[in-house]
N, C-alpha and C positions, 0 to 999 in steps of 0.2 A: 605600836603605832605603825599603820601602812605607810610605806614610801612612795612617793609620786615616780613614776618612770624615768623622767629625767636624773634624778636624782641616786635612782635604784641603779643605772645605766652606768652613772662615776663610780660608785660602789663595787660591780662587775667590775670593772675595767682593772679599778686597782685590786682588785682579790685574783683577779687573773695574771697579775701582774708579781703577785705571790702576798700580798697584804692580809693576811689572817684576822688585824681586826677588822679591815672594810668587809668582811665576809662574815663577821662575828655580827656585823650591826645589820645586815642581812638577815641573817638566821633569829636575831631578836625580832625584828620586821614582821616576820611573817614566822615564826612559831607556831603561836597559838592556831594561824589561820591553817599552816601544812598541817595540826593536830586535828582541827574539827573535819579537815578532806580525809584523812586515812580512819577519823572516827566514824565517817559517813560509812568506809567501806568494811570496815572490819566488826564495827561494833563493840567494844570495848578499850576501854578508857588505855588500860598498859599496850595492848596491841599497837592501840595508833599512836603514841606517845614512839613508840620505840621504832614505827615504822615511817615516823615524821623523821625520828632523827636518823636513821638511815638515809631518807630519800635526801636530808641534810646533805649527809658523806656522799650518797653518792653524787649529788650535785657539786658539791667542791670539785670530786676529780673529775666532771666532765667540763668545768668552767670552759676550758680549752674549746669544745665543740659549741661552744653558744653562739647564736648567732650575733653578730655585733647589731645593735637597732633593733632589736626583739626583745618584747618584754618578759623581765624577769617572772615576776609573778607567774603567770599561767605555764612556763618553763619549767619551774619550781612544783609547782603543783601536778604537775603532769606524772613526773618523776614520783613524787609521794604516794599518788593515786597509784601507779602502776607498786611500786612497795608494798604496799596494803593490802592491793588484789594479790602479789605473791605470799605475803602472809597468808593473808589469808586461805590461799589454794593450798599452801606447805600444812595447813594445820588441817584438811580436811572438814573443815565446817562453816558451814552457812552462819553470817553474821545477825544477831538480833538485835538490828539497832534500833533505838529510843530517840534517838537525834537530841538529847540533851543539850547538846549546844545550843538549841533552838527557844531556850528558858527565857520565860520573860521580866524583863526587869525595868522597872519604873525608871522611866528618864528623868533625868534634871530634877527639877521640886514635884511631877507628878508622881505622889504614891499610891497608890490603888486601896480603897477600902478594901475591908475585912470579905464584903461580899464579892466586890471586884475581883479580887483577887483569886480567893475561892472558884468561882466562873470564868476568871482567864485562865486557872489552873486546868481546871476540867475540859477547856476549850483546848489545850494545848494537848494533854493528853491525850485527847480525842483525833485529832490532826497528827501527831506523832503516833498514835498508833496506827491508822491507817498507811499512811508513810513508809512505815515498815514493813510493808504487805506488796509494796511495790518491788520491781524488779531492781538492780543493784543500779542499770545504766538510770533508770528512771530519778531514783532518790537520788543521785549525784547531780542529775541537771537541774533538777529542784535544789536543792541544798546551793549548787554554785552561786546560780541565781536568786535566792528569798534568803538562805543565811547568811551566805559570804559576801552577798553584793559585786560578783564577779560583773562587770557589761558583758554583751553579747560576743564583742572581742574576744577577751580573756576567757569567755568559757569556751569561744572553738579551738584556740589554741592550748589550754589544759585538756580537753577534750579530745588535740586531735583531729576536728572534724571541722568542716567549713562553716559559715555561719546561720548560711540557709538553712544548715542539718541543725544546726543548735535550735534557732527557733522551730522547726520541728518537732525535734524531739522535744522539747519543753513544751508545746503545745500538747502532742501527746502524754506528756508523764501527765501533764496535768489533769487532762480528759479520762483517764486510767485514775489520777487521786481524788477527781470527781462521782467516778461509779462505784470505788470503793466506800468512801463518803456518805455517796447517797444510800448504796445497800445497807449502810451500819444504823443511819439514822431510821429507814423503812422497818429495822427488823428491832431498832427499839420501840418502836410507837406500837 
């Protein structure tokens, strides 16, 4: 379960105050979501698993330097992400991700017929492959924004960058997962 900032905010205060489990209920918070950011960049399920929980540790012992009034979330994720790129660079290889986190699952009572499902399979796989064909900055901005539901806020401060660059660059990766898209579907027909 995501935390609301306020909330996240009490949480900080007392972890930095030395409270282990206000930092525990943090790291529950947002696990899964610091595992699908280092899955975005590494590609592989144990990498980002181990490179979430690093950017964990090393987010405890920077508690210290956070800014008081800044939200956690994109702080946390910043950290993860740059984890992962170091993984990543230490092992020497280019990640082959599938974006798997991006699996579709029937909401609430709609379950998808036999054929539905089959075609949103095929759809997805089709969009996840090209996905992967994109550059590392690209798939991250897409990912923040369509999987993780980061706002525009949250991805320039995981990101790094201002907000005008965020919409940017999102317009871009898009316009890039557009021509690869289209080239895939020209050279099936």
């Amino acid at each position: 379960m995501e935390g609301r900032p306020a909330e996240d905010a009490v949480l900080v205060e007392r972890a930095q105050h030395g409270d282990t489990e206000a930092y525990g209920e943090l790291v529950r918070r947002y696990q899964a979501l610091a595992t699908r950011t280092a899955y975005v960049i590494t590609g592989l399920s144990t990498e980002a698993e181990d490179a979430a929980q690093d950017g964990f540790t090393k987010a405890y012992f920077a508690l210290g330097r956070f800014r008081t009034g800044a939200p956690f979330r994109p702080w946390l994720l910043r950290i993860v992400a740059n984890e992962a790129k170091n993984r990543r660079k230490a092992a020497g290889r280019r990640p082959t991700v599938d974006l798997s986190v991006a699996e579709d699952r029937p909401s609430g009572d709609t379950a998808l017929s036999p054929e539905e499902a089959a075609l949103a399979s095929e759809r997805r796989t089709f969009v996840l492959g090209a996905l992967s064909r994109l550059r590392e900055e690209d798939r991250l901005v897409i990912a923040y924004r369509y999987f993780m539901q980061l706002s525009e806020a949250e991805m320039a401060d995981a990101l790094g960058v201002a907000r005008g660059t965020v919409k940017s660059r999102l317009s871009r990766a898009i316009g890039r997962l557009r021509e690869i898209t289209a080239g895939e579907v020209r050279a099936d027909a």
